[in-house]
N, CA, C and O atoms as CSV, one atom per row, in Angstrom:
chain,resi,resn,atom,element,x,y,z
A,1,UNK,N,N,-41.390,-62.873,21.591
A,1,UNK,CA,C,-40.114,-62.572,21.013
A,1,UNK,C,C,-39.717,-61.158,21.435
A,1,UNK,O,O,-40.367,-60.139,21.200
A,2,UNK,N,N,-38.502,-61.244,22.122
A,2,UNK,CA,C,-38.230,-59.779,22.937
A,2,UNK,C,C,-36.729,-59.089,21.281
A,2,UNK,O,O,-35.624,-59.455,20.879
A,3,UNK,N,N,-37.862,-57.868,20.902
A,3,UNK,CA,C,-37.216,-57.287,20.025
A,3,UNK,C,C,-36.008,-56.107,20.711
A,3,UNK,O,O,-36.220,-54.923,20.969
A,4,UNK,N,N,-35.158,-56.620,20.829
A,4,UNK,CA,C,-34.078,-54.804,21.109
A,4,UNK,C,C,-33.615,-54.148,20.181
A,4,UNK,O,O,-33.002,-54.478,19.165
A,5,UNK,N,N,-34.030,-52.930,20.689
A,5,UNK,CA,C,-33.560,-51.758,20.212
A,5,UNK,C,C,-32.180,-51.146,20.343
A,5,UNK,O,O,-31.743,-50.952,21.477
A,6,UNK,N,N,-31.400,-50.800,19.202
A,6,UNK,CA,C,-29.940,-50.415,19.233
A,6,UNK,C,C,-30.134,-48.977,19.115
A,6,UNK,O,O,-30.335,-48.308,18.102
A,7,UNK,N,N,-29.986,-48.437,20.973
A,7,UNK,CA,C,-30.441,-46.898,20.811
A,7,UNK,C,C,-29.315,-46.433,21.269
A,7,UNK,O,O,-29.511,-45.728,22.259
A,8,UNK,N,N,-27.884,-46.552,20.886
A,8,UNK,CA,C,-27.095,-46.176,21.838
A,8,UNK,C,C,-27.070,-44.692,21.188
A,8,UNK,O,O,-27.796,-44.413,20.234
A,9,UNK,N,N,-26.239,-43.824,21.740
A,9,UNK,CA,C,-25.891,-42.730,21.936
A,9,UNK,C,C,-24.713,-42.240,22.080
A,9,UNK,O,O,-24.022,-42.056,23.081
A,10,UNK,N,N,-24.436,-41.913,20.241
A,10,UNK,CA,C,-22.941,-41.904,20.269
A,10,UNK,C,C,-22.577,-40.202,20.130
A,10,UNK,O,O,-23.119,-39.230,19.604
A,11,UNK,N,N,-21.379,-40.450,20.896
A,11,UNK,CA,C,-20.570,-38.712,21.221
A,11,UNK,C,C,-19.509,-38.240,20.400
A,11,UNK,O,O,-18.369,-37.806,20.571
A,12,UNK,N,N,-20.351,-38.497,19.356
A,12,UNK,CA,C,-19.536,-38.000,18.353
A,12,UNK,C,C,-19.622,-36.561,17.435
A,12,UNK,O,O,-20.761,-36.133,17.245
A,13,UNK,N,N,-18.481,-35.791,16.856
A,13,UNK,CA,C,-18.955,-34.201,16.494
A,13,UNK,C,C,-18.389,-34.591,15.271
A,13,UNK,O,O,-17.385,-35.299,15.344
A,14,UNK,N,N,-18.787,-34.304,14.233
A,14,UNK,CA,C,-18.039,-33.745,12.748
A,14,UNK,C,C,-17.451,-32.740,12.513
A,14,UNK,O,O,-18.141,-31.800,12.117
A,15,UNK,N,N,-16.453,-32.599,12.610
A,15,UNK,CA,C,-15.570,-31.333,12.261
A,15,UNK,C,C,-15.558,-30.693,10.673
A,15,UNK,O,O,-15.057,-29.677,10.190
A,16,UNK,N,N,-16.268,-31.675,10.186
A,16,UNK,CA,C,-16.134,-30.845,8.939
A,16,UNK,C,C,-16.281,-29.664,8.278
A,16,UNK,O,O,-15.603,-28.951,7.540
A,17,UNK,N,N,-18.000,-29.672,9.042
A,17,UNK,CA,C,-18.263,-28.114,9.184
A,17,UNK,C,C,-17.410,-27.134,9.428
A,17,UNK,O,O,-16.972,-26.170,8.801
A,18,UNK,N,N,-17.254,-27.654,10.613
A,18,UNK,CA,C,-16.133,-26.281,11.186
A,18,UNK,C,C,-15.093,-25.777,10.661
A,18,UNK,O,O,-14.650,-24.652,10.892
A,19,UNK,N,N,-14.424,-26.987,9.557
A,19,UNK,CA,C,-13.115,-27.154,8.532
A,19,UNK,C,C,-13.759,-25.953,7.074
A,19,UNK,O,O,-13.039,-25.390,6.249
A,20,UNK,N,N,-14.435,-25.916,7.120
A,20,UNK,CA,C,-15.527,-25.554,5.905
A,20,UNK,C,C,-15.573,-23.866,6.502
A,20,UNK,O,O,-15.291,-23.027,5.646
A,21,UNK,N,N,-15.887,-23.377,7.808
A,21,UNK,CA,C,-16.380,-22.329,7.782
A,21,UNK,C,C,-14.817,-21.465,8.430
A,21,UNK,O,O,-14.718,-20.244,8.548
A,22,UNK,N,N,-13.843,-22.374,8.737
A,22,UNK,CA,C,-12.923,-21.565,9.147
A,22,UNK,C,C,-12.384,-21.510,7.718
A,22,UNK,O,O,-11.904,-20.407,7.454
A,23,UNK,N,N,-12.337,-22.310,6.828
A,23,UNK,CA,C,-11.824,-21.798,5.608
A,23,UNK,C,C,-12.485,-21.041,4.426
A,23,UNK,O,O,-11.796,-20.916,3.414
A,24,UNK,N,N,-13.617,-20.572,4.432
A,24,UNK,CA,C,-14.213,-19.312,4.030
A,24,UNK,C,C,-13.891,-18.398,5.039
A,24,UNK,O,O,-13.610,-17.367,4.429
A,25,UNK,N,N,-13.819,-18.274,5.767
A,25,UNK,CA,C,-13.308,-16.845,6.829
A,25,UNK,C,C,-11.650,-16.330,6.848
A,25,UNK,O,O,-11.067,-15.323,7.250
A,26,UNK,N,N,-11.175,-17.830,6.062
A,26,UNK,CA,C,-9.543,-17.508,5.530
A,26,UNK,C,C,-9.415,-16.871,3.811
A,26,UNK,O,O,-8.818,-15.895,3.359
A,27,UNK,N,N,-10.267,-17.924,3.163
A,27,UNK,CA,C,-10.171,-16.926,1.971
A,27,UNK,C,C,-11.144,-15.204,2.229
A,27,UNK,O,O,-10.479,-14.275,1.771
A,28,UNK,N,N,-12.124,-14.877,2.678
A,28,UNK,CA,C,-12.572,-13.513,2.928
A,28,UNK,C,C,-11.730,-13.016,3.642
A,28,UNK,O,O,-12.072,-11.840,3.757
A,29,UNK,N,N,-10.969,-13.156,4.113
A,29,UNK,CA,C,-9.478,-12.260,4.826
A,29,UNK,C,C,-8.993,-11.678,3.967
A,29,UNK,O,O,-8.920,-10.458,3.827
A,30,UNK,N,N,-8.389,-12.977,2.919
A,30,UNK,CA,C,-7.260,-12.708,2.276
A,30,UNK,C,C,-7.466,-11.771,1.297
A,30,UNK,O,O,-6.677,-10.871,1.008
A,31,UNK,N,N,-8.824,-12.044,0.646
A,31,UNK,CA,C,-9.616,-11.372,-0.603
A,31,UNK,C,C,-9.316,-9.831,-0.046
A,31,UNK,O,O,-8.609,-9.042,-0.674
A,32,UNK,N,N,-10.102,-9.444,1.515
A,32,UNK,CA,C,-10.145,-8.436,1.396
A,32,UNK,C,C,-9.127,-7.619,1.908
A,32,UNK,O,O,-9.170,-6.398,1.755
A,33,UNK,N,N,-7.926,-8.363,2.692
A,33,UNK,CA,C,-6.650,-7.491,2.847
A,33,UNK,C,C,-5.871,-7.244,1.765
A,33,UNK,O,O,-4.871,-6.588,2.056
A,34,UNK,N,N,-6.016,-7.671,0.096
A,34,UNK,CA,C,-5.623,-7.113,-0.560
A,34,UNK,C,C,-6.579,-6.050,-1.239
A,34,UNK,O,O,-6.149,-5.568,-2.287
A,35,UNK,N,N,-7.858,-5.600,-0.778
A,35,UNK,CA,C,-8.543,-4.424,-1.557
A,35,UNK,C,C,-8.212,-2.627,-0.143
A,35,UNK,O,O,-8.779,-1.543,-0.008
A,36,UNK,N,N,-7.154,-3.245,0.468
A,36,UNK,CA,C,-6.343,-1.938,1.221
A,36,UNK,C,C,-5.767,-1.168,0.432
A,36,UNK,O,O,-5.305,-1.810,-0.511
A,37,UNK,N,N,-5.563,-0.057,0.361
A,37,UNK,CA,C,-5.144,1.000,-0.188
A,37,UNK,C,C,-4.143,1.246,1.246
A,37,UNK,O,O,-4.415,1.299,2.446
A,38,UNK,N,N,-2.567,1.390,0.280
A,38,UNK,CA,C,-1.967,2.336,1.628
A,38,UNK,C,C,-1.581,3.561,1.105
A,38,UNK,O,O,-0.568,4.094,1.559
A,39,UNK,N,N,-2.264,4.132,0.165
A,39,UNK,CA,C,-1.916,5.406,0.287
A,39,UNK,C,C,-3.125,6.349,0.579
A,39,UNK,O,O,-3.765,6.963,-0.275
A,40,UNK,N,N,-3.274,6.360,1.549
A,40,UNK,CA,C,-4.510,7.144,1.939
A,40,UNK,C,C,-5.029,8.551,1.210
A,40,UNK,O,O,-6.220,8.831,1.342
A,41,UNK,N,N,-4.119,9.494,0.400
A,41,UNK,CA,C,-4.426,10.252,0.301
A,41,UNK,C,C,-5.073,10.409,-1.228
A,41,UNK,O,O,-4.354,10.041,-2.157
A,42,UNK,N,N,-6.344,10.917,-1.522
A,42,UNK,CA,C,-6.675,10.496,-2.828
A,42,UNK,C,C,-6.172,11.372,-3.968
A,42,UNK,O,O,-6.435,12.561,-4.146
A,43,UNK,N,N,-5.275,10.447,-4.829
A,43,UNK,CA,C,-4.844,11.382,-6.294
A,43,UNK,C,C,-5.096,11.081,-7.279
A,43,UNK,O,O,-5.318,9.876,-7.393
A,44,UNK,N,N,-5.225,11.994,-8.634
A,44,UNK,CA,C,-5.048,11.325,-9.699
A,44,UNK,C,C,-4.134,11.219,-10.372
A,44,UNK,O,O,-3.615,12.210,-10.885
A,45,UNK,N,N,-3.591,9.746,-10.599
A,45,UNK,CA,C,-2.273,9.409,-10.871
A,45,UNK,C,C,-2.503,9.702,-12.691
A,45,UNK,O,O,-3.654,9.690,-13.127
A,46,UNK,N,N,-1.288,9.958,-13.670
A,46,UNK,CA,C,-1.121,9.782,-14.887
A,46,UNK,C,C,-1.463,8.512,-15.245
A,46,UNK,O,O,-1.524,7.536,-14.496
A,47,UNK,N,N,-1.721,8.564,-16.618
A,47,UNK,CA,C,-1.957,6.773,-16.758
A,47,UNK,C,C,-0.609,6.592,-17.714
A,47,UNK,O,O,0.150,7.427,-18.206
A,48,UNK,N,N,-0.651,4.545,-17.786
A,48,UNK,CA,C,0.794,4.507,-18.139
A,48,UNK,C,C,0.479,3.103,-18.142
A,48,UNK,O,O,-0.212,2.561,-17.280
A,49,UNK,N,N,1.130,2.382,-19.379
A,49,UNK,CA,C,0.761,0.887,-19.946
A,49,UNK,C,C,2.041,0.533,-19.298
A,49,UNK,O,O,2.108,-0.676,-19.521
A,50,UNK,N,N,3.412,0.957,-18.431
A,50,UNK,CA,C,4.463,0.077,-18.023
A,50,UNK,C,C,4.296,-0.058,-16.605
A,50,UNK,O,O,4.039,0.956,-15.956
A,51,UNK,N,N,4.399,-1.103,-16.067
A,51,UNK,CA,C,4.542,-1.616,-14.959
A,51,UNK,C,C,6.116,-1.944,-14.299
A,51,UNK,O,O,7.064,-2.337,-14.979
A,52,UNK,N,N,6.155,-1.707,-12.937
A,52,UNK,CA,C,7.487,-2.353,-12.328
A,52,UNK,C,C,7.177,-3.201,-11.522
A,52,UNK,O,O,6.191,-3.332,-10.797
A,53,UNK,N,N,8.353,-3.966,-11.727
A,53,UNK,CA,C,8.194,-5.064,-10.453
A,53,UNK,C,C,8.814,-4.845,-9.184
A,53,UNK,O,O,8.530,-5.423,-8.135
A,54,UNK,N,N,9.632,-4.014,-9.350
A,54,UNK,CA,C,10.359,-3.520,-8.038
A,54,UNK,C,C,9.413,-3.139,-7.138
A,54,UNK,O,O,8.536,-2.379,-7.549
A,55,UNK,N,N,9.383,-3.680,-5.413
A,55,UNK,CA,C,8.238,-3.164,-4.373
A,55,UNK,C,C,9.192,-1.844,-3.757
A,55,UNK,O,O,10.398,-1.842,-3.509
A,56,UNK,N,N,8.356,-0.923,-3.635
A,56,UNK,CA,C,9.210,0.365,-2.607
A,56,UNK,C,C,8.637,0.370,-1.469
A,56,UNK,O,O,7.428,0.602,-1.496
A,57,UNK,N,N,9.271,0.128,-0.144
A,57,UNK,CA,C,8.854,0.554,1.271
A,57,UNK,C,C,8.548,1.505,1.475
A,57,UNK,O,O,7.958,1.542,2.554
A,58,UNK,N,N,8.655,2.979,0.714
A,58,UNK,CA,C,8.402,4.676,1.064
A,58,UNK,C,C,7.733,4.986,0.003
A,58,UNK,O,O,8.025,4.779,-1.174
A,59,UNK,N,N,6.635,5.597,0.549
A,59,UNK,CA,C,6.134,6.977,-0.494
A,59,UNK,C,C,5.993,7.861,-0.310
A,59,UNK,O,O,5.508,8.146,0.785
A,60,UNK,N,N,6.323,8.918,-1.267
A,60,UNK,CA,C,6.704,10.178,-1.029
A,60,UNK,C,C,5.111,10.507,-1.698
A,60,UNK,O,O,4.997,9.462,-2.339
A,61,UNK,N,N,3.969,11.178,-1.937
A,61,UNK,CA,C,2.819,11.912,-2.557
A,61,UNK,C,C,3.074,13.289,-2.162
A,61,UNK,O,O,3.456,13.931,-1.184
A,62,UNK,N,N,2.648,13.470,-3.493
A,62,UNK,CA,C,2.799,15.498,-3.861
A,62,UNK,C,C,1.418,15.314,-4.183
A,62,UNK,O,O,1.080,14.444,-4.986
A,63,UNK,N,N,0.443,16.204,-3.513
A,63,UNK,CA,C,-0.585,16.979,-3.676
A,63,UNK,C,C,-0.681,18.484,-4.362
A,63,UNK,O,O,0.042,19.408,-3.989
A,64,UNK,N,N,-1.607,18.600,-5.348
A,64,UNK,CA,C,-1.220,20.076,-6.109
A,64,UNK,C,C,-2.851,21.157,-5.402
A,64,UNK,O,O,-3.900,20.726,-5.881
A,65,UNK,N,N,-2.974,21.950,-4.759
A,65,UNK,CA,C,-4.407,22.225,-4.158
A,65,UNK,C,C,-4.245,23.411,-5.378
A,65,UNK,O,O,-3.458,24.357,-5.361
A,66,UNK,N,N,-4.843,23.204,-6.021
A,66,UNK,CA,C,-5.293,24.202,-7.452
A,66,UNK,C,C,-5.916,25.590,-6.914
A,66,UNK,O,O,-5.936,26.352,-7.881
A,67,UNK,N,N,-6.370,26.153,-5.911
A,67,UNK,CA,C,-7.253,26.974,-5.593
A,67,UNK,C,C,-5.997,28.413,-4.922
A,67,UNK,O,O,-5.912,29.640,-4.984
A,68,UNK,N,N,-5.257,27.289,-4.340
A,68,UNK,CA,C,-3.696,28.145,-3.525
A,68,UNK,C,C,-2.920,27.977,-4.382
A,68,UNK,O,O,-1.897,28.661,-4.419
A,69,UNK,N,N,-3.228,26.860,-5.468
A,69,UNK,CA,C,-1.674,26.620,-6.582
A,69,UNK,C,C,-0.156,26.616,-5.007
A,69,UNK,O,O,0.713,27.386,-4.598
A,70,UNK,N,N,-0.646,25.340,-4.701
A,70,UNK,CA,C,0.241,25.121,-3.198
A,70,UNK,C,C,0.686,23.674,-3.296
A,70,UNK,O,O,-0.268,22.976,-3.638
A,71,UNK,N,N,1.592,23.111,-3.150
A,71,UNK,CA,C,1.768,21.732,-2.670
A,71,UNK,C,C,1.768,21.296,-1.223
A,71,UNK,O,O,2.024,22.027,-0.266
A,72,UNK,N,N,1.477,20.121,-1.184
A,72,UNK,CA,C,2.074,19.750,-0.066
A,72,UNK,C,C,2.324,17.878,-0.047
A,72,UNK,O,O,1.545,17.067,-0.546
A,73,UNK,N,N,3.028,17.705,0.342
A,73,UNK,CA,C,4.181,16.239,0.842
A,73,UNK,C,C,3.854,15.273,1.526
A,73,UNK,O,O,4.165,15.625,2.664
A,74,UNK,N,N,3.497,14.440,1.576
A,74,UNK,CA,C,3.123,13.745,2.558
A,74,UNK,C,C,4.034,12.031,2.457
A,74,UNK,O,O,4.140,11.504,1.349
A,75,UNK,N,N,4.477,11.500,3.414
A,75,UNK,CA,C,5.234,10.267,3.417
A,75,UNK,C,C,4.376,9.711,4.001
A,75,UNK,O,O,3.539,9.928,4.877
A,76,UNK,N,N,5.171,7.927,2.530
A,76,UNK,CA,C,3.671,7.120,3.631
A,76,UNK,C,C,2.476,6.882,3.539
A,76,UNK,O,O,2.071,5.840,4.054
A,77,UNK,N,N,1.577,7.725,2.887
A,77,UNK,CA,C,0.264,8.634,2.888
A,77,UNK,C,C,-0.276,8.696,4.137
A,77,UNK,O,O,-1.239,7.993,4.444
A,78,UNK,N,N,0.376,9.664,5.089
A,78,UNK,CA,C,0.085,10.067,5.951
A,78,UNK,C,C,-0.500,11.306,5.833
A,78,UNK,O,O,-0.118,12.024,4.909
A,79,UNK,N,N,-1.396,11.719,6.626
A,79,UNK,CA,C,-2.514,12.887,6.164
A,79,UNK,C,C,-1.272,14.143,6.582
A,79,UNK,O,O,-0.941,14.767,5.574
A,80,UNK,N,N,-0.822,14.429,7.381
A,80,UNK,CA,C,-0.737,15.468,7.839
A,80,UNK,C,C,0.767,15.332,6.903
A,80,UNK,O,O,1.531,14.409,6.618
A,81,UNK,N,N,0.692,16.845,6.614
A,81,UNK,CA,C,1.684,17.271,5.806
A,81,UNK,C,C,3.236,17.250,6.370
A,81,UNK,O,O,3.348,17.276,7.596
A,82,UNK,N,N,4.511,17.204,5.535
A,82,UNK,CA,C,5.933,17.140,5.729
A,82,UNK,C,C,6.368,18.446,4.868
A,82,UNK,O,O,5.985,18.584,3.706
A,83,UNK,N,N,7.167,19.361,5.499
A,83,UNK,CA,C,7.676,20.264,4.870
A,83,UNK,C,C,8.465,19.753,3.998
A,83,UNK,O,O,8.856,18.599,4.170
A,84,UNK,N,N,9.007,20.735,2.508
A,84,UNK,CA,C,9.785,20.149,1.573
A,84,UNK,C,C,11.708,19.874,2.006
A,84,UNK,O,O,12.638,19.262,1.482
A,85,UNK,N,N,11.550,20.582,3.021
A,85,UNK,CA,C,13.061,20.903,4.210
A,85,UNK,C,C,13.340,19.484,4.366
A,85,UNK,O,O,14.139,18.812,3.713
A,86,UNK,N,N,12.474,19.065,5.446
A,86,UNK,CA,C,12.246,17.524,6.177
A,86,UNK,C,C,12.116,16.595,4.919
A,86,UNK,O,O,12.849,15.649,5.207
A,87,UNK,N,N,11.684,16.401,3.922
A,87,UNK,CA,C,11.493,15.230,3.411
A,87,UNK,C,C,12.824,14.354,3.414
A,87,UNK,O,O,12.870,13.228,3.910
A,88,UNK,N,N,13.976,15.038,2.764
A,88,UNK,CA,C,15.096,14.531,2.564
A,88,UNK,C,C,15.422,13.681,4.013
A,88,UNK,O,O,15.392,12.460,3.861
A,89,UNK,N,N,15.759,14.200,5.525
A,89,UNK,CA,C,16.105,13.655,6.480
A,89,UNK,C,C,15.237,12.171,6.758
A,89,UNK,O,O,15.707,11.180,7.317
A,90,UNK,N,N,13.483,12.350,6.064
A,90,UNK,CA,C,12.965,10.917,7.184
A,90,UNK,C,C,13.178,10.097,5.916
A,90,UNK,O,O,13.000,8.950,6.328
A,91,UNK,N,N,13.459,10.011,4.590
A,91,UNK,CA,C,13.804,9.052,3.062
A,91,UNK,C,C,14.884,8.924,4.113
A,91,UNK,O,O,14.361,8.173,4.936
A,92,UNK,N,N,15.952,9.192,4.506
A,92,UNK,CA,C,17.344,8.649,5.388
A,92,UNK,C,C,17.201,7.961,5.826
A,92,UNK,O,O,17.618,6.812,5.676
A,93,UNK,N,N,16.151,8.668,6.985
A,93,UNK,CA,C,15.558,7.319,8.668
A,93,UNK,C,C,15.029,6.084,8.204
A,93,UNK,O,O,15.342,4.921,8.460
A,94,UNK,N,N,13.996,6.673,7.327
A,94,UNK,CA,C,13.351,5.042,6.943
A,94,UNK,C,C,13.676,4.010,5.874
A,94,UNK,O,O,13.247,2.860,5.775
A,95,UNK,N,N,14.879,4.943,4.773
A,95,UNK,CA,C,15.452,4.233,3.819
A,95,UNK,C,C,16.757,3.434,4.624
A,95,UNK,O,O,17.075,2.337,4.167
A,96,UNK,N,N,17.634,4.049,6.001
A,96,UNK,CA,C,18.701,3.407,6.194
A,96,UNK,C,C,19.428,2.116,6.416
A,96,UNK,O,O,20.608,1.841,6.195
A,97,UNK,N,N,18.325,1.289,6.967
A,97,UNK,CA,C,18.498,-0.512,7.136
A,97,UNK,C,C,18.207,-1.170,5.754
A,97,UNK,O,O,18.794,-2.222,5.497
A,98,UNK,N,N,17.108,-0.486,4.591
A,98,UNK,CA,C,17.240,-1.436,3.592
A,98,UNK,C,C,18.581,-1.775,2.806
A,98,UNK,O,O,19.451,-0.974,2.466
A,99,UNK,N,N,18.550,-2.971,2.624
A,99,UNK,CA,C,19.216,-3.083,1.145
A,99,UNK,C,C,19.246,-2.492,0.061
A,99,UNK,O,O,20.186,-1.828,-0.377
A,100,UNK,N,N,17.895,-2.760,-0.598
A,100,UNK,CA,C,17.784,-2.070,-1.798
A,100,UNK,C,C,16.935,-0.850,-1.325
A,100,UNK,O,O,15.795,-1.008,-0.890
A,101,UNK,N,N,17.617,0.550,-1.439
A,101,UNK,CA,C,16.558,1.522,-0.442
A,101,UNK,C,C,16.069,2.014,-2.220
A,101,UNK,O,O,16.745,2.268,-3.216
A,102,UNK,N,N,14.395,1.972,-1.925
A,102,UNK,CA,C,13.782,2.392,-3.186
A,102,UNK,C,C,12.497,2.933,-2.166
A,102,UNK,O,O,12.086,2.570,-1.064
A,103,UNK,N,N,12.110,3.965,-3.117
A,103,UNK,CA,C,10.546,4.631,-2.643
A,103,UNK,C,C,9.611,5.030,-4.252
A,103,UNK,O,O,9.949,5.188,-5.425
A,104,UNK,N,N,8.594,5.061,-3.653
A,104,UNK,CA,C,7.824,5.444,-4.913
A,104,UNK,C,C,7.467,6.874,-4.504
A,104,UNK,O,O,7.321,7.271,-3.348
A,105,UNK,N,N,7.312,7.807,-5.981
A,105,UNK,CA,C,6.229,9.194,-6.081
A,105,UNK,C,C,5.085,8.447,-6.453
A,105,UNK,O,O,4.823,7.434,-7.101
A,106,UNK,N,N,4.394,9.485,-5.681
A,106,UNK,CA,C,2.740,9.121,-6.267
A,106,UNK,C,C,2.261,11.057,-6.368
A,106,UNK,O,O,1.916,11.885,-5.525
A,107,UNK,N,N,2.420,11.079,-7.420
A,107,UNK,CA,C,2.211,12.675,-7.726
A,107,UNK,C,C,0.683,13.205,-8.387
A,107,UNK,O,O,0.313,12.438,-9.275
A,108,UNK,N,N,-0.139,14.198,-8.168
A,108,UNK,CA,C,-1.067,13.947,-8.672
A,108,UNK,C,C,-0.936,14.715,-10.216
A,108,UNK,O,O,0.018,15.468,-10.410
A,109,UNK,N,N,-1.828,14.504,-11.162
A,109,UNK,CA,C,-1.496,14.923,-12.519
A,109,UNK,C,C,-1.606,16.211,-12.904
A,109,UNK,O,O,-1.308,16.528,-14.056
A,110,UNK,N,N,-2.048,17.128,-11.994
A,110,UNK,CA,C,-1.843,18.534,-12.224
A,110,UNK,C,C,-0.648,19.082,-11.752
A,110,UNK,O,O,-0.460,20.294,-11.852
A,111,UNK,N,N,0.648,17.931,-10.970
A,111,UNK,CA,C,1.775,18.558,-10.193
A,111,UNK,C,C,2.962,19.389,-11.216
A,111,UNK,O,O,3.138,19.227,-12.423
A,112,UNK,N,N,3.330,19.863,-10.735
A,112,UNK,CA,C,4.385,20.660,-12.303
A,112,UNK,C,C,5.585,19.292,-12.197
A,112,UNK,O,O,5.866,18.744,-11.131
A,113,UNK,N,N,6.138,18.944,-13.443
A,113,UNK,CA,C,6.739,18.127,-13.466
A,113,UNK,C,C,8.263,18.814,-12.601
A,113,UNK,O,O,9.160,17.991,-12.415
A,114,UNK,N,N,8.443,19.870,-12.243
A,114,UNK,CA,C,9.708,20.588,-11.738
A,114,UNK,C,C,9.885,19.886,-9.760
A,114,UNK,O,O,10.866,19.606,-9.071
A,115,UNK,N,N,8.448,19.857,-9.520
A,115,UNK,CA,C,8.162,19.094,-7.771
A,115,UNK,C,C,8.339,17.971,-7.965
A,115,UNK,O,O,8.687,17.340,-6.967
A,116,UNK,N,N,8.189,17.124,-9.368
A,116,UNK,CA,C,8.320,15.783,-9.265
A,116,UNK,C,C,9.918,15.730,-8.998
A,116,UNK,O,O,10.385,15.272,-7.955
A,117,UNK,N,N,10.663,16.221,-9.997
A,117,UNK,CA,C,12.372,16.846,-9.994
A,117,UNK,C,C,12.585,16.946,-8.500
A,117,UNK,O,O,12.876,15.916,-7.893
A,118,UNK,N,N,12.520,17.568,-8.149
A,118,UNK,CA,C,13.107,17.993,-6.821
A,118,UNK,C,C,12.750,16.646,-5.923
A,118,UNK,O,O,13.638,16.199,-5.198
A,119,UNK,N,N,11.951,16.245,-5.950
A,119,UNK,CA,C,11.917,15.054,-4.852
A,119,UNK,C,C,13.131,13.704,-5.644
A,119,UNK,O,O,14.008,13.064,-5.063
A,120,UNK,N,N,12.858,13.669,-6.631
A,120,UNK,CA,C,13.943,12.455,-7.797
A,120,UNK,C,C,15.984,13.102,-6.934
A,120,UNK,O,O,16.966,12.595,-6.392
A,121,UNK,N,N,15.553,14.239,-7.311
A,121,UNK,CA,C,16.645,14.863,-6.967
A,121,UNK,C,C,17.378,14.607,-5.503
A,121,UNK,O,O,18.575,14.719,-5.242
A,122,UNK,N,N,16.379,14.260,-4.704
A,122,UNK,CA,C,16.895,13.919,-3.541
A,122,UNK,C,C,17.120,12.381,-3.461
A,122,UNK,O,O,17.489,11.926,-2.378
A,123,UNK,N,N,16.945,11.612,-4.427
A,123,UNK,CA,C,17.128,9.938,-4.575
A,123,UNK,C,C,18.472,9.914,-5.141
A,123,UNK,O,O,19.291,9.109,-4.697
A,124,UNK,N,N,18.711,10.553,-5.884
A,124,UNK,CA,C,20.094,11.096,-7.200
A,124,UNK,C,C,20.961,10.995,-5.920
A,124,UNK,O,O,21.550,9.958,-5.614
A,125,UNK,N,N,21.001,12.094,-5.217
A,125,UNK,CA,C,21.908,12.881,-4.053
A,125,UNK,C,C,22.305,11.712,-2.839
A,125,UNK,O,O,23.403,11.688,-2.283
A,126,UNK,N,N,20.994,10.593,-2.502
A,126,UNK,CA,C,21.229,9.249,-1.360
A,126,UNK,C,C,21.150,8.303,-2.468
A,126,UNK,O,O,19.998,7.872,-2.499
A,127,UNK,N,N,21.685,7.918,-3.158
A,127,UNK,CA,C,21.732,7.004,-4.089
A,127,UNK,C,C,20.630,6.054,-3.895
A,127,UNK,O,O,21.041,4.908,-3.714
A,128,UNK,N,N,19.123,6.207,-3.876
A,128,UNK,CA,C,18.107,4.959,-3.918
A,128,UNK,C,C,17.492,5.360,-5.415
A,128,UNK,O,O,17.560,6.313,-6.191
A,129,UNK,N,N,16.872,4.098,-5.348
A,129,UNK,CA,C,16.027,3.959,-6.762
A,129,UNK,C,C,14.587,4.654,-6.540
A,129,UNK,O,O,14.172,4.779,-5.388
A,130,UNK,N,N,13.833,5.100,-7.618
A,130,UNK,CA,C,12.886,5.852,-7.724
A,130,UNK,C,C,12.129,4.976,-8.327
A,130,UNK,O,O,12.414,4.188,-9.229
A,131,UNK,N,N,10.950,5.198,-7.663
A,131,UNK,CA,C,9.586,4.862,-9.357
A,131,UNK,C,C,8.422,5.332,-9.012
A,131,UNK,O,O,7.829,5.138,-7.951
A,132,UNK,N,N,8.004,6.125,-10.160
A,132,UNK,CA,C,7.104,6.981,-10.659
A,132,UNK,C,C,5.913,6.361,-10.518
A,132,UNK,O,O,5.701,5.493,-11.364
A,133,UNK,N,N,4.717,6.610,-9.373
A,133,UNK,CA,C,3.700,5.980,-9.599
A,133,UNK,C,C,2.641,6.209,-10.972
A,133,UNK,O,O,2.472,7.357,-11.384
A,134,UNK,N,N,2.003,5.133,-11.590
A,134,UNK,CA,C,0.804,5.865,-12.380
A,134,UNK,C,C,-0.553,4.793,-12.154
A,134,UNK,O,O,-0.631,3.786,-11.450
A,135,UNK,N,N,-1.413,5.340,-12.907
A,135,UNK,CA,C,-2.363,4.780,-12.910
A,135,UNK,C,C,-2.474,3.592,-14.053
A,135,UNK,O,O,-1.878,3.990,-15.054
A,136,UNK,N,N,-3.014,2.307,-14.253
A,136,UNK,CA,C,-3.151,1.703,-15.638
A,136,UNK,C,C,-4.105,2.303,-16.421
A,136,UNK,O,O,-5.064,2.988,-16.067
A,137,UNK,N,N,-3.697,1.934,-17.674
A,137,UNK,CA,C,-4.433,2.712,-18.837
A,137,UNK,C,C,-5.717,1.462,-19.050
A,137,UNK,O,O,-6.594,1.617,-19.900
């Protein structure tokens, strides 16, 4: 009695796996492109139980260096400093195509509330909306 054997050899791949590991490599993206910080420069913000929903495209950060009792400006949180002259002209450049032109302060908590003024003051003067960054309580 001639027994055969069913040895074929099939060419086949499961994709499942692959469905499986490209979609853990989509959620670890996502997870971690929201633990970005774009304001590079480190402050300590006031704390404050109100939240806005309004998003601002610009930030203006006031740094207070306690040692010079000095500020300095930075848009963006870009490291290198903006004179208080210039701030007003690049809020123009980069506020001018929005719609709703809004920027946030991100001030640190030793700033005199008079630097926070003067930058508000220049939102007053180009008519955009302001909001006060803080920290949650």
């Amino acid at each position: 009695m001639a027994i055969k054997r069913n040895t074929r050899i099939t060419a086949e791949f499961s994709m499942s796996s692959m469905t499986d590991i490209v979609f853990l490599l989509l959620v670890f993206f996502l997870v971690t492109s929201t633990l970005v910080n774009p304001n590079a420069l480190k402050l300590l913000l006031p704390k404050s139980t109100g939240q806005v929903a309004a998003k601002a495209t610009v930030s203006v950060s006031i740094k207070h260096y306690l040692e010079t009792d000095t500020f300095s400006y930075h848009i963006n949180g870009d490291p290198k400093p903006v004179r208080f002259s210039e701030i007003e002209d690049d809020l123009v450049e980069l506020l001018q195509n929005e719609p709703d032109p809004t920027f946030s302060i991100y001030a640190d908590e030793s700033v005199p509330i008079k630097e926070v003024v003067q930058v508000m003051n220049i939102a007053k003067r180009n008519h955009y909306k302001v909001i006060l960054a803080t920290s949650p309580e």
